[in-house]
mmCIF file as Biopython writes it, N, C-alpha, C and O atoms, coordinates in Angstrom:
data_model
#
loop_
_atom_site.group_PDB
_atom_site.id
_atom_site.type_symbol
_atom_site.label_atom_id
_atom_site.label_alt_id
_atom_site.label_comp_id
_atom_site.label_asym_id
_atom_site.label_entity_id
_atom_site.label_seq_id
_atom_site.pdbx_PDB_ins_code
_atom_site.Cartn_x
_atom_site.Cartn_y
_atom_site.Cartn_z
_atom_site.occupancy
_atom_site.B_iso_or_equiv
_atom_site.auth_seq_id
_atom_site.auth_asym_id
_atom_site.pdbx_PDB_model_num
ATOM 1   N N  . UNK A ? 1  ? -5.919  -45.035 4.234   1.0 0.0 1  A 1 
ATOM 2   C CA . UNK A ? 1  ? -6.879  -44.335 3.405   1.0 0.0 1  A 1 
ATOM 3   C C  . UNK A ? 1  ? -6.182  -43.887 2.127   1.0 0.0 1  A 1 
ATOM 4   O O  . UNK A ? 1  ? -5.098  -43.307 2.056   1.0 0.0 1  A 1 
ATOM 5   N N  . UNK A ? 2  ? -7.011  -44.266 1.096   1.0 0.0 2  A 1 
ATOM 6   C CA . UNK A ? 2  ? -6.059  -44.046 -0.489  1.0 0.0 2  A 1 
ATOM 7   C C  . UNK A ? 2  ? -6.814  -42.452 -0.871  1.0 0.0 2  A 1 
ATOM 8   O O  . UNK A ? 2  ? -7.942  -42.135 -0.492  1.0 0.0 2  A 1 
ATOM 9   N N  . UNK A ? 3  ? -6.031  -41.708 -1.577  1.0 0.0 3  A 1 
ATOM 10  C CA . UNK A ? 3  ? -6.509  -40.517 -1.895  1.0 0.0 3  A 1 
ATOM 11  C C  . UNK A ? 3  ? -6.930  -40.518 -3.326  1.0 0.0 3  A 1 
ATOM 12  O O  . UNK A ? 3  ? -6.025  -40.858 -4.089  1.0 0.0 3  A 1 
ATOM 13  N N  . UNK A ? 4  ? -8.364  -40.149 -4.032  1.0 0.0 4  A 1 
ATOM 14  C CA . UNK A ? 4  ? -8.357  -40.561 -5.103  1.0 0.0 4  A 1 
ATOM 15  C C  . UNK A ? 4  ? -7.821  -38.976 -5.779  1.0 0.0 4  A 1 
ATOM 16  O O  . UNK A ? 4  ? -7.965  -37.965 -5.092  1.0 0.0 4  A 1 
ATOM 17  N N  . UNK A ? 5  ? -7.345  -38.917 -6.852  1.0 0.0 5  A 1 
ATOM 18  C CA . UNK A ? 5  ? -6.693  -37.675 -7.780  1.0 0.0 5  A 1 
ATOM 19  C C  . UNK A ? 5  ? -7.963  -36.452 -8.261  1.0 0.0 5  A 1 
ATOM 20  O O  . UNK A ? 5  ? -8.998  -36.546 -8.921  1.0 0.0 5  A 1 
ATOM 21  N N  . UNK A ? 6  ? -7.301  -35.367 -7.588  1.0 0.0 6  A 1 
ATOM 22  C CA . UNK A ? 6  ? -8.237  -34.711 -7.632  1.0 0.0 6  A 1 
ATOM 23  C C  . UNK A ? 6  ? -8.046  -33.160 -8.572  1.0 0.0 6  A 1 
ATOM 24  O O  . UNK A ? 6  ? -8.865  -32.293 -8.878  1.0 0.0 6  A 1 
ATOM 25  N N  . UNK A ? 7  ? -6.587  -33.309 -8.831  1.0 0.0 7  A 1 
ATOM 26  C CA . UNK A ? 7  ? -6.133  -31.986 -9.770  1.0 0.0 7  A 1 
ATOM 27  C C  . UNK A ? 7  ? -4.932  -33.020 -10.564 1.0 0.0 7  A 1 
ATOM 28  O O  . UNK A ? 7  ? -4.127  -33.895 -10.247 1.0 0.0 7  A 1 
ATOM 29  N N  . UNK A ? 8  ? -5.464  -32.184 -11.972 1.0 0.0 8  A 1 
ATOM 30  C CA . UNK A ? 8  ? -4.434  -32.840 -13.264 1.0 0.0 8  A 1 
ATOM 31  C C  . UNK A ? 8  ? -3.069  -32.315 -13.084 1.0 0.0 8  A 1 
ATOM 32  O O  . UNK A ? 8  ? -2.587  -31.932 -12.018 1.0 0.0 8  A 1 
ATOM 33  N N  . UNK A ? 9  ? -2.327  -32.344 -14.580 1.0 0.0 9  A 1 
ATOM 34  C CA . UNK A ? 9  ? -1.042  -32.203 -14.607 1.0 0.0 9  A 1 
ATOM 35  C C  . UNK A ? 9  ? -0.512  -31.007 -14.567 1.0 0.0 9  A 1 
ATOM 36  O O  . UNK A ? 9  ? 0.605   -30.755 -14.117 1.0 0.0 9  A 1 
ATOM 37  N N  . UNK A ? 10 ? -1.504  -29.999 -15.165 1.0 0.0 10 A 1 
ATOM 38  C CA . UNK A ? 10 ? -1.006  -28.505 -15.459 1.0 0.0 10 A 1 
ATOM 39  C C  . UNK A ? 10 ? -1.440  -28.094 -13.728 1.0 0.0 10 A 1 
ATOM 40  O O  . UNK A ? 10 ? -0.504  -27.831 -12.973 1.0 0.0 10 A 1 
ATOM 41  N N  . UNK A ? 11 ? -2.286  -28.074 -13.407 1.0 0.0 11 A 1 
ATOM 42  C CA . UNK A ? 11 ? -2.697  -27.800 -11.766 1.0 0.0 11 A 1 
ATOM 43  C C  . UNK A ? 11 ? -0.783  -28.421 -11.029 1.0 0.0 11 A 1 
ATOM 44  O O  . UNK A ? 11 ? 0.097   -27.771 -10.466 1.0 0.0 11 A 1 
ATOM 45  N N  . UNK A ? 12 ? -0.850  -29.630 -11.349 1.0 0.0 12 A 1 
ATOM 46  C CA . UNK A ? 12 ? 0.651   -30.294 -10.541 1.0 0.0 12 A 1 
ATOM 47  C C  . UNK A ? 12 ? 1.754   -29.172 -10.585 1.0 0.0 12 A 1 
ATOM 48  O O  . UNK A ? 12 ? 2.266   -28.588 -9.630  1.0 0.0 12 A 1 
ATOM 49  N N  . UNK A ? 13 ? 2.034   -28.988 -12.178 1.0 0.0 13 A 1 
ATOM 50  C CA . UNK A ? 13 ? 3.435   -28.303 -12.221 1.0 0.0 13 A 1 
ATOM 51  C C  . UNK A ? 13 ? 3.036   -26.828 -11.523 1.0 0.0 13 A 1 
ATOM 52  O O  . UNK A ? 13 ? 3.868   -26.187 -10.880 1.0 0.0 13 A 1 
ATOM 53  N N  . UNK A ? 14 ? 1.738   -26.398 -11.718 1.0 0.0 14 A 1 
ATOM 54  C CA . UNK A ? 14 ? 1.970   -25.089 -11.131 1.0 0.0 14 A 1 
ATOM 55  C C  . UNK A ? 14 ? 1.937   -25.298 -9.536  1.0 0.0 14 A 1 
ATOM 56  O O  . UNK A ? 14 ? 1.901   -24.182 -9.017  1.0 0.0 14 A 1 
ATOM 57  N N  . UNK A ? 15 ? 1.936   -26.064 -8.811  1.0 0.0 15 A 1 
ATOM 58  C CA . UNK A ? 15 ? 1.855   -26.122 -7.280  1.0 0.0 15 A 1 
ATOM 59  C C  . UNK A ? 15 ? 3.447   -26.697 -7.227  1.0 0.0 15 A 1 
ATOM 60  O O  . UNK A ? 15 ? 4.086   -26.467 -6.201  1.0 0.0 15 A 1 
ATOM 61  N N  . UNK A ? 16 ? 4.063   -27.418 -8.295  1.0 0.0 16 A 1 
ATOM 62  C CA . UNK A ? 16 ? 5.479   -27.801 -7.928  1.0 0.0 16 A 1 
ATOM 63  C C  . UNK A ? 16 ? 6.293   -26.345 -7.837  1.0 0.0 16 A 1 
ATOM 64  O O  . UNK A ? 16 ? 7.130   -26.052 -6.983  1.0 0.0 16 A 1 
ATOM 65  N N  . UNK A ? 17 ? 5.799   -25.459 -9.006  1.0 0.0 17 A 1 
ATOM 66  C CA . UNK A ? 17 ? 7.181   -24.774 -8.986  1.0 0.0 17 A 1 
ATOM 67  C C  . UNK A ? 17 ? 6.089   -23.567 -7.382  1.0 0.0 17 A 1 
ATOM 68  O O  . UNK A ? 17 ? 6.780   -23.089 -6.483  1.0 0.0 17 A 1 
ATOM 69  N N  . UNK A ? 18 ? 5.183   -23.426 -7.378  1.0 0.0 18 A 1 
ATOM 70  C CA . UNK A ? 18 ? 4.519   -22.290 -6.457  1.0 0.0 18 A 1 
ATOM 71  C C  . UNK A ? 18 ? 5.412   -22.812 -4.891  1.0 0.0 18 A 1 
ATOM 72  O O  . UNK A ? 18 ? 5.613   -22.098 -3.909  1.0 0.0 18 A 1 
ATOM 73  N N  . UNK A ? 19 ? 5.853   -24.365 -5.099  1.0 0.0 19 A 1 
ATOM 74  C CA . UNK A ? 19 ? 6.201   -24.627 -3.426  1.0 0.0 19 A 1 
ATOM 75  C C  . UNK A ? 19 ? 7.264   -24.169 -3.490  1.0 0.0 19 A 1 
ATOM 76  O O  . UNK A ? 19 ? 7.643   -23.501 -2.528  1.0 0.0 19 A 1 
ATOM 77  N N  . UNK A ? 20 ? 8.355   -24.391 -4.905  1.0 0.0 20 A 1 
ATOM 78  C CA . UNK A ? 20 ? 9.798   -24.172 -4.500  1.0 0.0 20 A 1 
ATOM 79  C C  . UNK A ? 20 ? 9.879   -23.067 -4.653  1.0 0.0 20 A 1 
ATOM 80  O O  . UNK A ? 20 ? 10.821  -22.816 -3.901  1.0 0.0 20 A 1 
ATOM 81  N N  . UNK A ? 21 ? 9.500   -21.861 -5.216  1.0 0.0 21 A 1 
ATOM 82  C CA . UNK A ? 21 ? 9.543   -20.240 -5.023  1.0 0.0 21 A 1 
ATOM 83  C C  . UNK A ? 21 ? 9.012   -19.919 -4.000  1.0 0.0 21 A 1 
ATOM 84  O O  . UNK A ? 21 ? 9.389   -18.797 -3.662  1.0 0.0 21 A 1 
ATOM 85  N N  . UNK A ? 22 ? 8.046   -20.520 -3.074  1.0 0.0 22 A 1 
ATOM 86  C CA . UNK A ? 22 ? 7.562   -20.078 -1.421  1.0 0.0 22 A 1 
ATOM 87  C C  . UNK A ? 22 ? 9.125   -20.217 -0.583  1.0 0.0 22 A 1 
ATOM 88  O O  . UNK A ? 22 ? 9.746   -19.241 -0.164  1.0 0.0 22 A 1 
ATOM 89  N N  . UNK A ? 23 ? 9.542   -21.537 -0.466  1.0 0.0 23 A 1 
ATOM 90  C CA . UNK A ? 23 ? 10.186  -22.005 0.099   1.0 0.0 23 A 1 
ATOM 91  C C  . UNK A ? 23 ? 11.379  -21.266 -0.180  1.0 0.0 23 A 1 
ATOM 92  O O  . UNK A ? 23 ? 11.795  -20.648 0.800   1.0 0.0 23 A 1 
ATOM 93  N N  . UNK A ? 24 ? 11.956  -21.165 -1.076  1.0 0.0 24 A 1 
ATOM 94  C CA . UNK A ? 24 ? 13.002  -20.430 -1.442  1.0 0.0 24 A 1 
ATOM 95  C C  . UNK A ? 24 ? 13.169  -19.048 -1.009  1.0 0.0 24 A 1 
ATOM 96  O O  . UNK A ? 24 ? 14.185  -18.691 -0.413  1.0 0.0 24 A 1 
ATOM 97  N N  . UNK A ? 25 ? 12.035  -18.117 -1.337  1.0 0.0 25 A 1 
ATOM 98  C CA . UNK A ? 25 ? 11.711  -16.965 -0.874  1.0 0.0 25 A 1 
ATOM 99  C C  . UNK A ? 25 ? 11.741  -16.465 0.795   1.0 0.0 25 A 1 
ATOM 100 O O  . UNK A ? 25 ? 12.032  -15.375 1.287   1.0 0.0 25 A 1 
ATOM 101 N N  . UNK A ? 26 ? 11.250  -17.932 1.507   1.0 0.0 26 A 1 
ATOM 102 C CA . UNK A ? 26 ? 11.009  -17.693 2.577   1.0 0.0 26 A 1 
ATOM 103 C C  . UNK A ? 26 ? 12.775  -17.811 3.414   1.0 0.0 26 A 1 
ATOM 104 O O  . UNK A ? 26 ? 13.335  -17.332 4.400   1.0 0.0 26 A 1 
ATOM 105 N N  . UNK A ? 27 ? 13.067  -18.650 2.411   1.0 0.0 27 A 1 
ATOM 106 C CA . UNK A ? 27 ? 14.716  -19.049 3.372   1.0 0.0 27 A 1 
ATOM 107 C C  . UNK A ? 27 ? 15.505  -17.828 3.105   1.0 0.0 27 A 1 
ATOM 108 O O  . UNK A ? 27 ? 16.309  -17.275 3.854   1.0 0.0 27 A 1 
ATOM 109 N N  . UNK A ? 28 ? 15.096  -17.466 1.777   1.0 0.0 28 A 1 
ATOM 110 C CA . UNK A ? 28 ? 16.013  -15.529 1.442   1.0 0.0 28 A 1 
ATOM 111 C C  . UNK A ? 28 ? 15.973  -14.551 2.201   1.0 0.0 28 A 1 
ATOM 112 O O  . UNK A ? 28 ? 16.767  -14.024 2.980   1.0 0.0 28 A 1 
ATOM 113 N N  . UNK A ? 29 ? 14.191  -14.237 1.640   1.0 0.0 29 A 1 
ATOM 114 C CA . UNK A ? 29 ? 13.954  -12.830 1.632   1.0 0.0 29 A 1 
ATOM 115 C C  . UNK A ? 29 ? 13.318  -13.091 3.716   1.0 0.0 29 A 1 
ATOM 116 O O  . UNK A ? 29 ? 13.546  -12.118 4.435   1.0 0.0 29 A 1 
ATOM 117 N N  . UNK A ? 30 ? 13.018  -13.627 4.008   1.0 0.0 30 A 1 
ATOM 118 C CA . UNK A ? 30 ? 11.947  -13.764 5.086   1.0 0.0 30 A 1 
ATOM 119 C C  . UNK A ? 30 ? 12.894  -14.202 6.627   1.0 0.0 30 A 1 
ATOM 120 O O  . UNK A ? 30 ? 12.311  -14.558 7.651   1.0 0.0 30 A 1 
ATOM 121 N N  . UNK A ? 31 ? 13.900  -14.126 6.559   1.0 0.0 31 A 1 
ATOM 122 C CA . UNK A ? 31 ? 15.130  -14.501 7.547   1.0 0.0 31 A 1 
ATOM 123 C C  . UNK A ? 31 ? 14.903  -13.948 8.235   1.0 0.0 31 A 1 
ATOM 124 O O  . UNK A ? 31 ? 14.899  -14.475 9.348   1.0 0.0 31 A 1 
ATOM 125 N N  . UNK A ? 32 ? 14.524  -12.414 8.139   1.0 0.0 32 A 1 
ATOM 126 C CA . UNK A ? 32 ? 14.277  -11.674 9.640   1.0 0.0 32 A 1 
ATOM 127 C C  . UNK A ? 32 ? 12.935  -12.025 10.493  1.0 0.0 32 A 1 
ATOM 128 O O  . UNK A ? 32 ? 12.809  -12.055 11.718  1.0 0.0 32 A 1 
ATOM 129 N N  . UNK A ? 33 ? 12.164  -12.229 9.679   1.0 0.0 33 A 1 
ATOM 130 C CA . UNK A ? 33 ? 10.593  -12.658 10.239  1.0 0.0 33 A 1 
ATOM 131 C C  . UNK A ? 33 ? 10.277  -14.038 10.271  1.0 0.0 33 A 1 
ATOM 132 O O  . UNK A ? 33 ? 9.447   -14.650 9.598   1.0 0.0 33 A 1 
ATOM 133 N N  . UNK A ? 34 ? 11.175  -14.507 11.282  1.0 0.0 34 A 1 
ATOM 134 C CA . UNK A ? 34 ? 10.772  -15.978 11.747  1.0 0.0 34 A 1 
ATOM 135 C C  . UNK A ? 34 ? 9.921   -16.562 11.860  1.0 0.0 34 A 1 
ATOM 136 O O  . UNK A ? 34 ? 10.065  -17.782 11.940  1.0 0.0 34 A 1 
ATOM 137 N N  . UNK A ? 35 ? 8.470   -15.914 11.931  1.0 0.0 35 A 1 
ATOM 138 C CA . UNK A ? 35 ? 6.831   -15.969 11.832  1.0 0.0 35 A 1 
ATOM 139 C C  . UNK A ? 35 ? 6.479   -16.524 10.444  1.0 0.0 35 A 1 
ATOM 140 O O  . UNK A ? 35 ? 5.971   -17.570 10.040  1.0 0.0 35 A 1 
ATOM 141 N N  . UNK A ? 36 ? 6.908   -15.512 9.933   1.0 0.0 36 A 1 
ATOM 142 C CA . UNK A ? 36 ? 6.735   -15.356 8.240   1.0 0.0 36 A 1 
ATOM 143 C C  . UNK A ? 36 ? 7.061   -16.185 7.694   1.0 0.0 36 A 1 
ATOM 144 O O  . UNK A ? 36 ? 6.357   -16.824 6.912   1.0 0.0 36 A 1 
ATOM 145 N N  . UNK A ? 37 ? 8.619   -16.478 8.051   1.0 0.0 37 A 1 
ATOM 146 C CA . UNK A ? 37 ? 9.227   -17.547 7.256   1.0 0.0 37 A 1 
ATOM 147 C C  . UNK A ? 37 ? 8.704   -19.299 7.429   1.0 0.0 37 A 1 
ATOM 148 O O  . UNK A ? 37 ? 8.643   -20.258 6.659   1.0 0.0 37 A 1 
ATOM 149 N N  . UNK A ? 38 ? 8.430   -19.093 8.696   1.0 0.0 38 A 1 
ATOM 150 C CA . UNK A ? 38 ? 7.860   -20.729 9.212   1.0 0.0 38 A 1 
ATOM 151 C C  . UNK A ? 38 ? 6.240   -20.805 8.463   1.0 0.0 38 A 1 
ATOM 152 O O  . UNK A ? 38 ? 5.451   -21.745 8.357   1.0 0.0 38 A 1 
ATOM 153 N N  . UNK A ? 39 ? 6.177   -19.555 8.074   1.0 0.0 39 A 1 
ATOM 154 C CA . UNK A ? 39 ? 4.383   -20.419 7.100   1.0 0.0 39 A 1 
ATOM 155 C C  . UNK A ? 39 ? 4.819   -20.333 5.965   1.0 0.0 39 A 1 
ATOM 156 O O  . UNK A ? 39 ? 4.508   -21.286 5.252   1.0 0.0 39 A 1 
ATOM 157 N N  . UNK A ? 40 ? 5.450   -19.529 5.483   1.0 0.0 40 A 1 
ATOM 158 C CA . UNK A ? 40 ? 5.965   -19.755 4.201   1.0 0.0 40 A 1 
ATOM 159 C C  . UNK A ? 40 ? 6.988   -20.868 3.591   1.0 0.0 40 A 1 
ATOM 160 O O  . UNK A ? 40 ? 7.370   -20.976 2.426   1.0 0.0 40 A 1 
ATOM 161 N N  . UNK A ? 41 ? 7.357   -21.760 4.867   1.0 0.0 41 A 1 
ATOM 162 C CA . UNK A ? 41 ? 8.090   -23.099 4.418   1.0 0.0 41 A 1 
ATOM 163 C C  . UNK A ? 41 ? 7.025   -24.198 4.649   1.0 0.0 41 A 1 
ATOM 164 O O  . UNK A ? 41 ? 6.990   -25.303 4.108   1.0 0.0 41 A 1 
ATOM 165 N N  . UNK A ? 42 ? 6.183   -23.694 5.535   1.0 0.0 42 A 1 
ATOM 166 C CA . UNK A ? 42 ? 5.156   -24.571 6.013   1.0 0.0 42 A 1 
ATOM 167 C C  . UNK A ? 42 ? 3.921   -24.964 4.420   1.0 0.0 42 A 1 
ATOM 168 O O  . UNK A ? 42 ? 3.416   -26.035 4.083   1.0 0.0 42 A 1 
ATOM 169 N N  . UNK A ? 43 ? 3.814   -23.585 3.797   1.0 0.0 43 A 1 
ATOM 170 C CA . UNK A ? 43 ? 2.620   -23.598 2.965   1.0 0.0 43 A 1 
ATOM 171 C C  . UNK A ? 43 ? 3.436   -24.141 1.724   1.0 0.0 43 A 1 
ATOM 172 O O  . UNK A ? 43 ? 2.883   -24.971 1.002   1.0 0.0 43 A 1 
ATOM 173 N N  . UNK A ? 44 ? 4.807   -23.691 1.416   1.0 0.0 44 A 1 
ATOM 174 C CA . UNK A ? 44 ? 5.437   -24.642 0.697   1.0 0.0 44 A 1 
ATOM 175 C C  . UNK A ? 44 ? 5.240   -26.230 0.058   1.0 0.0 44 A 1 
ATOM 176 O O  . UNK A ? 44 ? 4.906   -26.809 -0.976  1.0 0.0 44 A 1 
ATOM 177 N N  . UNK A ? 45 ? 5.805   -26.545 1.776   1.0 0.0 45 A 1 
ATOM 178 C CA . UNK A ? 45 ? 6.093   -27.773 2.036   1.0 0.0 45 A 1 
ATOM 179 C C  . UNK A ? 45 ? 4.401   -28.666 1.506   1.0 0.0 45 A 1 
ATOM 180 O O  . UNK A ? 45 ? 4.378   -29.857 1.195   1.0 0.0 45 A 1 
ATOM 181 N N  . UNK A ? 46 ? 3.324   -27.889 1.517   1.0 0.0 46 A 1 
ATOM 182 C CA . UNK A ? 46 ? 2.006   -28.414 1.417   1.0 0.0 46 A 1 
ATOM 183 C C  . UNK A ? 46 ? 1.788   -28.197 -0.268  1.0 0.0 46 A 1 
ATOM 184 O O  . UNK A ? 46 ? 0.898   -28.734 -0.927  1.0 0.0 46 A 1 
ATOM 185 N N  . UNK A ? 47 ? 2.385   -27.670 -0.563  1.0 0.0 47 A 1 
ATOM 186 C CA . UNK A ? 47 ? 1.934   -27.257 -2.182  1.0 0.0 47 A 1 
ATOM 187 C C  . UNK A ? 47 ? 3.020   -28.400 -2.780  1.0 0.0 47 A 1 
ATOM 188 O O  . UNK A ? 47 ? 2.755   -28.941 -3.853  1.0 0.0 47 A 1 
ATOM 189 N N  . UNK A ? 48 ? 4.066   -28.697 -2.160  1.0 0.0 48 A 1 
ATOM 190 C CA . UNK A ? 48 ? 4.730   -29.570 -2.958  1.0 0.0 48 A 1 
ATOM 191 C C  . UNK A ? 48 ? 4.397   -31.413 -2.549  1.0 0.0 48 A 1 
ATOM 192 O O  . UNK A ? 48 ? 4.661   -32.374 -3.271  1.0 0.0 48 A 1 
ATOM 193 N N  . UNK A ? 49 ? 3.987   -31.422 -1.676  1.0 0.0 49 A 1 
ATOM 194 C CA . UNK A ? 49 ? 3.331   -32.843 -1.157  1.0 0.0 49 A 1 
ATOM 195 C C  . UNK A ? 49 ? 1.842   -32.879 -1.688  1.0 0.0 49 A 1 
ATOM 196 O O  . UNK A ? 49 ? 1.423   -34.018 -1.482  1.0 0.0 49 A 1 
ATOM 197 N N  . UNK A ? 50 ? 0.459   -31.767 -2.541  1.0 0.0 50 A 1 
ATOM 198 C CA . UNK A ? 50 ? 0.110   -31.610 -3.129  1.0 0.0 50 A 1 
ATOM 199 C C  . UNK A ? 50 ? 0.139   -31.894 -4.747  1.0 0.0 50 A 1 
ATOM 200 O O  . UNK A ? 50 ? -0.869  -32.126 -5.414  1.0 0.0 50 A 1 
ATOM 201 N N  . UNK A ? 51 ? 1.432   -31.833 -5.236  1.0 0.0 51 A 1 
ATOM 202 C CA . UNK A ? 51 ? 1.680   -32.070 -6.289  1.0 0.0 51 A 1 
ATOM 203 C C  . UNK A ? 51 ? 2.226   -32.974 -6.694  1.0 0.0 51 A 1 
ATOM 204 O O  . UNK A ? 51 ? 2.262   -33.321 -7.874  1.0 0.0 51 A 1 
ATOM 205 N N  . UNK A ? 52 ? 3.006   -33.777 -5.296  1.0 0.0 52 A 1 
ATOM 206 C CA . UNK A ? 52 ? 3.241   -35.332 -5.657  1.0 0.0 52 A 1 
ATOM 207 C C  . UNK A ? 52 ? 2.330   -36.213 -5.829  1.0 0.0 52 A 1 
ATOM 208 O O  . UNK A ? 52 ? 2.215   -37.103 -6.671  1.0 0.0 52 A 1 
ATOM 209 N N  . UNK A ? 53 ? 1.405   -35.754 -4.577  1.0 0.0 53 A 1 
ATOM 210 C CA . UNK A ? 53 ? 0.108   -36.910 -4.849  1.0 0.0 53 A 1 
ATOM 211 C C  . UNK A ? 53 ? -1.107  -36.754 -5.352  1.0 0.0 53 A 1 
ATOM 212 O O  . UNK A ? 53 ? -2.019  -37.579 -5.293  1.0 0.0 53 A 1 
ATOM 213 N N  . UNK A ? 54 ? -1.138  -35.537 -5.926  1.0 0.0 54 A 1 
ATOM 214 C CA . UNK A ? 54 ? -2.148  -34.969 -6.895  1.0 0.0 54 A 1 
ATOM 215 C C  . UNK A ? 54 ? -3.122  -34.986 -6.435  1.0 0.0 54 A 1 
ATOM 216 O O  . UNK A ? 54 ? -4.006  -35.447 -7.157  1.0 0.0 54 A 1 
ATOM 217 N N  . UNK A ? 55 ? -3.541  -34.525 -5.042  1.0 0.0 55 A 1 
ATOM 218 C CA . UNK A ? 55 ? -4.184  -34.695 -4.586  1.0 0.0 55 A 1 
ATOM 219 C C  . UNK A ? 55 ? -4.324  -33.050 -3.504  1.0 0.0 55 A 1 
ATOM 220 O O  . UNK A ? 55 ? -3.592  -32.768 -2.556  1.0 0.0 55 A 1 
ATOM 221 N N  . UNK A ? 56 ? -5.373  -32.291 -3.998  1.0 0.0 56 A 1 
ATOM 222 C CA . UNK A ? 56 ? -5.321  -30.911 -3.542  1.0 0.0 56 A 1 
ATOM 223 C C  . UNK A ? 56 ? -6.764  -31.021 -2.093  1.0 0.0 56 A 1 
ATOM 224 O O  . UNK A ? 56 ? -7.899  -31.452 -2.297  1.0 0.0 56 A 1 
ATOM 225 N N  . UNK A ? 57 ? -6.260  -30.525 -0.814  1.0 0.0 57 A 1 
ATOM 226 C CA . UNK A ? 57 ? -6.686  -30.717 0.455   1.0 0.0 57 A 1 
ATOM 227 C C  . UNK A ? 57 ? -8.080  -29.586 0.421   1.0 0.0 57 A 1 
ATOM 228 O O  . UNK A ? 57 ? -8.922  -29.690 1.313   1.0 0.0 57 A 1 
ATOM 229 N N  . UNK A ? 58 ? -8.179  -28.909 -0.272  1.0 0.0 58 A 1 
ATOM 230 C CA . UNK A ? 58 ? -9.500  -27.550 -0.233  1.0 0.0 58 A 1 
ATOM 231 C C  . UNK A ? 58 ? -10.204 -28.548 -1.245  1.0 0.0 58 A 1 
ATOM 232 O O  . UNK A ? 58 ? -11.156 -29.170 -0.774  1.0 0.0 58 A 1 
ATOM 233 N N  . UNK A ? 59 ? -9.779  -28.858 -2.937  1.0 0.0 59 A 1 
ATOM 234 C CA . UNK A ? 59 ? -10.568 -29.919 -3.052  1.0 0.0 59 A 1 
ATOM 235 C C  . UNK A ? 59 ? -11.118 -31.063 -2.712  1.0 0.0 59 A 1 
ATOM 236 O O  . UNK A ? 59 ? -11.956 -31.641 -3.404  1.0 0.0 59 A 1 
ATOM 237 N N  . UNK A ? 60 ? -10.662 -31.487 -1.573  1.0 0.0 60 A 1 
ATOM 238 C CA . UNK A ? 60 ? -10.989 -32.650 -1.289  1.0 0.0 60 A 1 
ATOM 239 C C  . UNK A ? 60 ? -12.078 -32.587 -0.257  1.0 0.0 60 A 1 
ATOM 240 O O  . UNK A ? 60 ? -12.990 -33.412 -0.199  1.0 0.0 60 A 1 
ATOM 241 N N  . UNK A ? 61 ? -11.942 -31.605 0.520   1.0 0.0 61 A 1 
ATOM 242 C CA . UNK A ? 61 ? -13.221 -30.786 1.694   1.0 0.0 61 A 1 
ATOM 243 C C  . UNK A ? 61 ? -14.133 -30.711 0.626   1.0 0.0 61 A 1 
ATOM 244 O O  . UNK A ? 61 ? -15.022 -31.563 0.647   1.0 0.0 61 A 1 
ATOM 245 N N  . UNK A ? 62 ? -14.137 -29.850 -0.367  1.0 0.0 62 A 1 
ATOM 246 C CA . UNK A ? 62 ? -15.425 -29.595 -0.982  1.0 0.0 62 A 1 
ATOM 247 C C  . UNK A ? 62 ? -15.974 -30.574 -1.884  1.0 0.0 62 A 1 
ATOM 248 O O  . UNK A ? 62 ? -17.101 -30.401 -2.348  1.0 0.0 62 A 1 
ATOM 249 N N  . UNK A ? 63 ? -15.301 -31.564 -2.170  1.0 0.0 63 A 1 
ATOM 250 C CA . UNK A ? 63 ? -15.845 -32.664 -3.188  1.0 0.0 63 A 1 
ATOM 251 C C  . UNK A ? 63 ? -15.696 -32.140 -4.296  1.0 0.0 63 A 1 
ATOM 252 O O  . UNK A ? 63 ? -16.761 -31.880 -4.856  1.0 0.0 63 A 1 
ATOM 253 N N  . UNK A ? 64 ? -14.344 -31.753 -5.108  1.0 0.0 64 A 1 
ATOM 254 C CA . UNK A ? 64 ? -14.396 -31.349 -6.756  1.0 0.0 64 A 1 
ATOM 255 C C  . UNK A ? 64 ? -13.247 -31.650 -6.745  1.0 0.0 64 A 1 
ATOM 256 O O  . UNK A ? 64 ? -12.420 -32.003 -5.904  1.0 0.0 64 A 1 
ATOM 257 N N  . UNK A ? 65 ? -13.293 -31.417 -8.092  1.0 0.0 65 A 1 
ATOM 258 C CA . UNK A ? 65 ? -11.880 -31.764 -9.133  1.0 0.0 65 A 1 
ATOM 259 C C  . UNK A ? 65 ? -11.627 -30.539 -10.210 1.0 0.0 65 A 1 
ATOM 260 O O  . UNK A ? 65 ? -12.416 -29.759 -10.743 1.0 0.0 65 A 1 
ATOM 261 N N  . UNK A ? 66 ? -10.010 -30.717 -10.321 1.0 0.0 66 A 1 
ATOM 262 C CA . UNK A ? 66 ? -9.762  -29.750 -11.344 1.0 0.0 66 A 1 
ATOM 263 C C  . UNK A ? 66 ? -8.586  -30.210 -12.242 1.0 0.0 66 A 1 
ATOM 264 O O  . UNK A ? 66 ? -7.468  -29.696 -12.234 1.0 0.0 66 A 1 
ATOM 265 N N  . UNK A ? 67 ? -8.942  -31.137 -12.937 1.0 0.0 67 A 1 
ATOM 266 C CA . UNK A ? 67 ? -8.549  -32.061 -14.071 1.0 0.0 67 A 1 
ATOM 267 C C  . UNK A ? 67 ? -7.324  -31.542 -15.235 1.0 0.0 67 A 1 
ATOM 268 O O  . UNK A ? 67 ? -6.863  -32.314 -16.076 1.0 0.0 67 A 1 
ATOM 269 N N  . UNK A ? 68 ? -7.005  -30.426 -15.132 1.0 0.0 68 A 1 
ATOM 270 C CA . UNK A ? 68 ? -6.735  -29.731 -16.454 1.0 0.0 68 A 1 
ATOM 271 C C  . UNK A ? 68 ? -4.987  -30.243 -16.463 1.0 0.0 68 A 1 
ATOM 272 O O  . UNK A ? 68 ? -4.253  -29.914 -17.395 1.0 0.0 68 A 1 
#
């Protein structure tokens, strides 16, 4: 199944850098809360596979685009 593009370039970079400050944050600040830290590498890990394939998973449930 091909994903057709559903968020532009400025949408991309802001989900690139939003994964690596989750992720980062979570391996720092979130060490004690092993809970915490596993969604916060988890929601990461989704914002940056998001922005490779430009292709955003809430848009794609609802049928829209956000082009910008």
């Amino acid at each position: 199944m091909k994903f057709k593009k559903n968020i532009g370039p400025k949408n991309r970079i802001a989900r690139l850098v939003a994964g690596i400050i989750l992720i980062l944050l979570s391996l720092i600040y979130f060490d004690a809360n092993k809970i915490l830290s596993a969604v916060g590498i988890i929601l990461g890990i989704i914002f940056l596979l998001e922005a490779a394939f430009s292709y955003c998973l809430l848009h794609g449930i609802r049928g829209t685009k956000d082009m910008r």
